[in-house]
N, C-alpha and C positions, 0 to 999 in steps of 0.2 A: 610489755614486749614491744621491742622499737618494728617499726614497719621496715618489710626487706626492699632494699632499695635493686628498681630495674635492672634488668640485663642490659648494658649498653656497651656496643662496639668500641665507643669515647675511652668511657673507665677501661675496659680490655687494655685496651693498647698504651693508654697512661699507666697502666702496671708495668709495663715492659720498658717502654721508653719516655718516660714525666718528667725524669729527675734531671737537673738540670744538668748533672754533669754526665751522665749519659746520652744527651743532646748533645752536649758540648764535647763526646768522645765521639761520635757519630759525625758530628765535624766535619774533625780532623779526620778521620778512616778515609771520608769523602773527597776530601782535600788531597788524599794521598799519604797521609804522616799514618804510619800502621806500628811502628814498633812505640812500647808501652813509656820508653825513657820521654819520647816526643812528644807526647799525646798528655803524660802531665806536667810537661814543658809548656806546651802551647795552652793548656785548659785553668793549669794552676790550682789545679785538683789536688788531695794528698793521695800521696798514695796507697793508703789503706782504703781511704772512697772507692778511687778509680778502680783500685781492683776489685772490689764489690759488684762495683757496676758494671766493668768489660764482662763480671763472670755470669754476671744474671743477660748481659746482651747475649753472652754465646751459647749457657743457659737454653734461651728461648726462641736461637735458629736467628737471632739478627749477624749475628759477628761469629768467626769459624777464628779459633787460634791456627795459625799454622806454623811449624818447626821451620825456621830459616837457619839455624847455626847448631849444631851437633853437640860441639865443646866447646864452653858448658850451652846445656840447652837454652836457647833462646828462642821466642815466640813473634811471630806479629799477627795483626789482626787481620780478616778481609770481609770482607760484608760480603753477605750468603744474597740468594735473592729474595729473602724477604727485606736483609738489609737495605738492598738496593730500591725497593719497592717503596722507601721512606725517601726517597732524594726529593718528591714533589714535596713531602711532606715542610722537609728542611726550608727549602726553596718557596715556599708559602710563609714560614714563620719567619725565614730571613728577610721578605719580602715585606711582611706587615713591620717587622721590628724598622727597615730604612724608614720606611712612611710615618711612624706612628711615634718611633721611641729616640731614634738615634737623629742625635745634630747635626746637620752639615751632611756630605754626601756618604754614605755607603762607605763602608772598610773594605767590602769585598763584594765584587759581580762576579753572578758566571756567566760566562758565554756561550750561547750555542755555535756548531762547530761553522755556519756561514756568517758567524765573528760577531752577531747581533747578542745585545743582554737578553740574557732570558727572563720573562715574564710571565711566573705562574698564571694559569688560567682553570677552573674549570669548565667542560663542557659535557653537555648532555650525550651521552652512549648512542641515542637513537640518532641524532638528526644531526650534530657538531655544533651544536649553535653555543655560543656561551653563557652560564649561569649567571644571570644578575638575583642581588637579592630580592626575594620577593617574587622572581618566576619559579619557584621549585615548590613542593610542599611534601612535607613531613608523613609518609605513610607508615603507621605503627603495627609492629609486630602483633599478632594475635594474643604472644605471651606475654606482652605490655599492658602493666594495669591502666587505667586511663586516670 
């Protein structure tokens, strides 16, 4: 019998949004492209994937279809506020991928709204101070085997 692997927050939220074209549909939402023709325009997704994955996003309270065109029905997408609650998320991995993976400058920055690039950070809840690696430490759950 294989040993049951942890509860972890990680795996959670890699069930919801891993896959990489569900990254890559969360995007585009973010970007502002919400109708489905766009989205595997811009991703290059098929679309039998993409619809798998916008259904498991809206599924799990990331993405809310909403009715824009009557006849015939048509749909677009909008991020609920758990969707919204991923924007650091994107914004730390688009952040690693400029520095670590991609040639030459960045395809795309965001700006905050006093026109400066945004640069994920995290910071501590109590005191604002920023996270470097190596000042935090790991406090494990009770229900965590060790």
């Amino acid at each position: 019998m294989g040993r049951q692997a942890r509860e972890c927050s990680i795996a959670n939220a890699l069930e919801v949004v891993g896959e990489r074209w569900s990254l890559l549909a969360l995007r585009e939402v973010f970007f502002g492209v919400r109708r489905f023709d766009q989205i595997v325009q811009n991703t290059g997704a098929s679309r039998d994937i993409l619809t798998t994955r916008l259904r498991k996003l809206v599924d799990a309270g990331v993405l809310e279809r909403q009715l824009y065109e009557e006849r015939p029905p048509r749909y677009e997408y909008v991020l609920t506020e758990a969707g919204r609650a991923l924007h650091t998320v994107l914004l730390t991995l688009m952040d690693w991928g400029d520095r670590y993976v991609t040639q030459g400058p960045p395809p795309t920055v965001w700006r905050h709204e006093c026109g400066e690039v945004l640069a994920p950070k995290t910071v501590c809840a109590g005191c604002g101070e920023p996270v470097r690696s190596g000042s935090a430490t790991v406090v494990r759950a009770d229900r965590w085997p060790t």
